[in-house]
N, C-alpha and C positions, 0 to 999 in steps of 0.2 A: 493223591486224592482219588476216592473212588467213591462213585456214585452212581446210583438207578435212574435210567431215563424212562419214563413215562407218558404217558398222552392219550388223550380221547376217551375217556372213560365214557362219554355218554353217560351217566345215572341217570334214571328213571327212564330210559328208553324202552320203545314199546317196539313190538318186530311181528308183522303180520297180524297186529291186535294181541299180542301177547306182551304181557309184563315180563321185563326182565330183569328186572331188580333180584332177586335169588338167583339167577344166573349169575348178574353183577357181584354180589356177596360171595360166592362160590370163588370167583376168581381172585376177589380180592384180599380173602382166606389164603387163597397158594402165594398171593405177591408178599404180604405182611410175613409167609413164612420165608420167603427167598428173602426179605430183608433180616430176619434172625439169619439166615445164613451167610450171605454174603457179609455182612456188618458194613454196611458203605458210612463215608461220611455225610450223605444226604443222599435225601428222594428229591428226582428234580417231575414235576407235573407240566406237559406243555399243552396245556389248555382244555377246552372244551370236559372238564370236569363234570358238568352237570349238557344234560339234553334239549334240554331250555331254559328260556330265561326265567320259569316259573315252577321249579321242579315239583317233583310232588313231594310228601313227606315222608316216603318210605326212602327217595333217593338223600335226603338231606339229611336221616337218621342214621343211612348206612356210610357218607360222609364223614360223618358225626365221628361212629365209632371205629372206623378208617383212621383218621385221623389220630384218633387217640390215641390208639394202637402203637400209631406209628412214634409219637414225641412222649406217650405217657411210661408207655410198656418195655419201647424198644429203645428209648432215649435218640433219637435220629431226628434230623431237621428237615424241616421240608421248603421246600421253594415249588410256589404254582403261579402261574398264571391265569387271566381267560383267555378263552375263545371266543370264536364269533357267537357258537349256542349258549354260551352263558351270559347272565347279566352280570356286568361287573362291578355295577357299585351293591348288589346283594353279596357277591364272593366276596369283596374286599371290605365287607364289613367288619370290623374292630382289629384291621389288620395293625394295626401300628401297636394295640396292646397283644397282641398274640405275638409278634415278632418277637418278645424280649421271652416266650414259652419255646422259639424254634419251628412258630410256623410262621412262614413270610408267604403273603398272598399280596398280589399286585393284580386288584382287578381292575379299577378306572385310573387312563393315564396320568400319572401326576404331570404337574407343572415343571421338576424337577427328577426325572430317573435316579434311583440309588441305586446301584450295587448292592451285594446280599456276599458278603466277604465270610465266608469261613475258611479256617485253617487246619493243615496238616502238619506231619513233622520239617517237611522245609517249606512251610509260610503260607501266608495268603492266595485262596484264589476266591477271584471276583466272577460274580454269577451275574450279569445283565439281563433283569426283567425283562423284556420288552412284550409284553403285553399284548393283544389283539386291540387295534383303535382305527376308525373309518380316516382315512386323509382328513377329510374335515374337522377330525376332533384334534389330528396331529396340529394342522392349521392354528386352532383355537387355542389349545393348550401349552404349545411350544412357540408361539407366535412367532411361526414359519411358515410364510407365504408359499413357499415352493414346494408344499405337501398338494403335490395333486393326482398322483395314485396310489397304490400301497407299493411300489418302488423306491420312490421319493420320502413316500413319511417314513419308511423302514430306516433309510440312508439317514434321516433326519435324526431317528431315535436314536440308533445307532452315533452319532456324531455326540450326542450329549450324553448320552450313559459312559461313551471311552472317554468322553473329561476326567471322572473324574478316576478312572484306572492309571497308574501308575503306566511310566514306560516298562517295557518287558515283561510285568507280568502277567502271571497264570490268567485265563478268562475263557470262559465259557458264556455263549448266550442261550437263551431262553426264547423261542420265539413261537408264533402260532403264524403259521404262513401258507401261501402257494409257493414253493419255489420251481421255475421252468423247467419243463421235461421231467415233474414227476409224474408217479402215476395214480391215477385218480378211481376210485371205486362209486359205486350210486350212493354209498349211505351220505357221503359227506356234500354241503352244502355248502354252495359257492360263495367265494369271498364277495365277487360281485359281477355283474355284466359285461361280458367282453372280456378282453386280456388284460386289463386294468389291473385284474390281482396277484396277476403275477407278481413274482420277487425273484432277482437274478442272484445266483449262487454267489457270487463272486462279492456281496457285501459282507459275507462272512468269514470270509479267508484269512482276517486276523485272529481269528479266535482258536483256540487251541481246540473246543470242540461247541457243535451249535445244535443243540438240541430242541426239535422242530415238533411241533403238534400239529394237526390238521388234514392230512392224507392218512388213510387208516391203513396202508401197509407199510408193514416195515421196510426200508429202502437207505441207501445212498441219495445224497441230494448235491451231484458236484463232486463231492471226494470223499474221503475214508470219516474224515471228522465234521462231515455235514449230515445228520442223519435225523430221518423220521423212525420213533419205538415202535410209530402204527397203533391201531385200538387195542385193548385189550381182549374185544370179544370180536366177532364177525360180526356185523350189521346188516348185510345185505347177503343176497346167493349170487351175486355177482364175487365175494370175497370167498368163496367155498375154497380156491385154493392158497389162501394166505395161511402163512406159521405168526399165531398170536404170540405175542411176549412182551421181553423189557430190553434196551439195550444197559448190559452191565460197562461202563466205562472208567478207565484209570489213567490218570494224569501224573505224568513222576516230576521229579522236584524238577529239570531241564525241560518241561513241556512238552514231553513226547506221549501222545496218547494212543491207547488202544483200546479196540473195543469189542464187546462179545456180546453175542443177542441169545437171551435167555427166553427158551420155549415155554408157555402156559397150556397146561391142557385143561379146558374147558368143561363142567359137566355134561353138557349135551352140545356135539356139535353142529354145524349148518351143513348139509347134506343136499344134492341133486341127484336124484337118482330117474329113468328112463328106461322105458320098454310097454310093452303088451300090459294088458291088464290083466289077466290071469296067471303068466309072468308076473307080475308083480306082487301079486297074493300069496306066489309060493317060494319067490326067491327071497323073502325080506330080509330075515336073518342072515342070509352069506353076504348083503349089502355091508353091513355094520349094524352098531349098535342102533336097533327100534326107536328108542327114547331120543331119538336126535330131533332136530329141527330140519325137514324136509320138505323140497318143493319136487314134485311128479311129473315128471312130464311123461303122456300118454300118445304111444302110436296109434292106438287101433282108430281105426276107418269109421267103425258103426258107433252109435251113443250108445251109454253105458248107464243104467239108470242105479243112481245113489254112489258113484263111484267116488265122491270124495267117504261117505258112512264106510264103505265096504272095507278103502284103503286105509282109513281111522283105525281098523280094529286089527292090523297089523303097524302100521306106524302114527303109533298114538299123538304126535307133535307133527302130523303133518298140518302145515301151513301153507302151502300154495299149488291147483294143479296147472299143468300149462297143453292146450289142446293146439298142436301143431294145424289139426286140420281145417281149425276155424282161422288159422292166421297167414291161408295163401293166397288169400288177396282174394281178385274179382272186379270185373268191369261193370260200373252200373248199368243198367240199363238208361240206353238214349234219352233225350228230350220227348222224342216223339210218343215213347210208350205211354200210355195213359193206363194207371193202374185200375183207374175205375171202370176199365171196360176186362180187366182182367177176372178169371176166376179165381177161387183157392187154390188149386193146385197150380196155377199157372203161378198165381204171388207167390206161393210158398217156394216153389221151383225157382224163379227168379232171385229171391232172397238165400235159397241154400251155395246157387252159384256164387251171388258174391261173397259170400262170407267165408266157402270153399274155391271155389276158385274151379268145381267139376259140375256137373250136370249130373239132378237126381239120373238111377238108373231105373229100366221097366217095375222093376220089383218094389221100389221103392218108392214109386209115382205109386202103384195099384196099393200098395201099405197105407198112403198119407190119405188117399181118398178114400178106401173104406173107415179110415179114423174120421174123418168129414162127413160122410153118409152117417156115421154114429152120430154122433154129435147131433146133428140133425134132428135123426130119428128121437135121440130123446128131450132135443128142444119138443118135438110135433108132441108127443105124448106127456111133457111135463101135467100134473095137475095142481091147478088153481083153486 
């Protein structure tokens, strides 16, 4: 058995007020071709498919023809789950008539887990939905009192989806999870308050291999056959150093699996780059490719007036600058100060301290005050 592991597509996510839906398409142009190549016997999806529970319609077109791709073109079956960002009784809408086309979506938990059994040339393996669901829906739906974090309702899924799996065979789960001691990036949203969402590796340990959605880098979670594919794209600049991809996975007829993680190159990658400001105007090109998506962080000391225009017109997608000098802190001033007995230059002076964390200098007091003296002057002279 050989199959594509996938997860976290995000569609319709937006990244510093940018659409990235044609990035999205971009990429999943290179995965549609890695499944003409590899030929697996299924794509497996572990959640969080869509970026909300209300996508937009560029993300549920590009789905759309996703999908198609995958069961009309390439003849290939899919298995998806949700996630926490998705709604899941919109995913799982006319899933039970699409199942008998090769797509199996399991978005709201059923009352009863099925299996998703496809076969190879030595037999059946069983794929375990197990869906993204709050303890309390597990509670409701499997009416099982003892779902009281996502530990427990995991253990609980788990216990009724291997009903109906045969002894010894082949099985592979499906899950959307925290599992402990992974590593966690900013894009992804937390299962829930506290360590409640956590999930301990060791409920997986039966399965030949457990293919996990929800942490956006690719990783081990436990051992060799517990693993997250990670996103497909970078969502944050906190993931600048992550390798995007798929995990390619193969199961032989005695359940011995192995696994290989297949790299995606991106059209435009997520980029930090750092220095001087005029430094930066002339080194851009030896950084990488321009067209990337870029956050700046800026040494210089003095303000820079238009400095995000300037640096636009060598890195056209930048998206975020980061000014070190406004971020080392500073002590308010006391109770006792009363700013109403303060001047301008005294407030302003107060206010550059905390914000910098140094005290204007001679040069820079006699600069702020003749900009005050102006001001003035052309308040006096305004006409009426």
């Amino acid at each position: 058995m050989r199959f594509l592991h996938t997860s976290d597509w995000h569609l319709g996510r937006i990244f510093h007020g940018v659409h990235l839906t044609s990035d999205q398409a971009y990429i999943l142009e290179l995965f549609c071709g890695m499944v003409r190549e590899f030929k697996p016997d299924a794509v497996v999806i572990a959640g969080d498919i869509y970026d909300r529970a209300v996508p937009p319609t560029e993300a549920v077109n590009l789905l759309d023809e996703t999908l198609s791709r995958l069961l009309l073109d390439l003849k290939v079956p899919v298995i998806a789950i949700a996630g926490n960002h998705d709604s899941p009784e919109r995913l799982g809408f006319g899933n039970r008539l699409l199942a008998k086309q090769g797509l199996h979506v399991v978005g709201q938990l059923p009352g009863q887990i099925e299996p998703v059994v496809i076969n190879d040339k030595h037999g059946p393996v069983y794929f375990l939905p197990l869906t993204y669901a709050e303890p309390a829906l597990v509670r409701e739906r499997l009416a099982n009192a003892g779902a009281v974090d996502h530990q427990t309702a995991t253990e609980i899924m788990i216990a009724q989806a291997m009903a109906k799996v045969p002894a010894n065979a082949r099985k592979v789960a499906v899950a959307h999870a925290f599992i402990a001691g992974g590593e966690e990036s900013e894009s992804e949203r937390p299962l829930s308050v506290g360590g409640s969402g956590m999930v301990s590796s060791s409920l997986f340990t039966p399965f030949n291999y457990t293919a996990l959605g929800h942490l956006h880098n690719s990783q081990k979670a436990g051992s060799d056959t517990i693993r997250y594919s990670g996103s497909l794209l970078k969502y944050s600049f906190a993931e600048v150093g992550h390798n995007k991809g798929v995990n390619l996975v193969e199961i032989d007829g005695q359940g011995h699996t192995t696994v290989e993680v297949l790299t995606l190159a991106p059209r435009r990658d997520v980029r930090c780059v750092e220095g001087f400001f005029k430094q930066l105007l002339t080194q851009s090109a030896k950084d990488g490719p321009t067209n990337d998506y870029i956050m700046v962080t800026l040494q210089d000391d003095c303000p820079i007036l238009d400095a995000r225009g300037q640096l636009q017109a060598v890195y056209p997608n930048l998206l975020h600058i980061e000014y070190p000098r406004l971020n080392t802190g500073g002590q308010l001033r006391g109770p006792q100060a009363d700013h109403r007995r303060l001047g301008e230059v005294e407030l302003f002076s107060s206010f550059f301290e905390q914000m910098t964390g140094e005290k204007l200098t001679v040069d820079q007091t006699t600069e702020f005050g003749k900009v005050v003296d102006e001001l003035y002057r052309q308040n006096r002279e305004v006409q009426v």
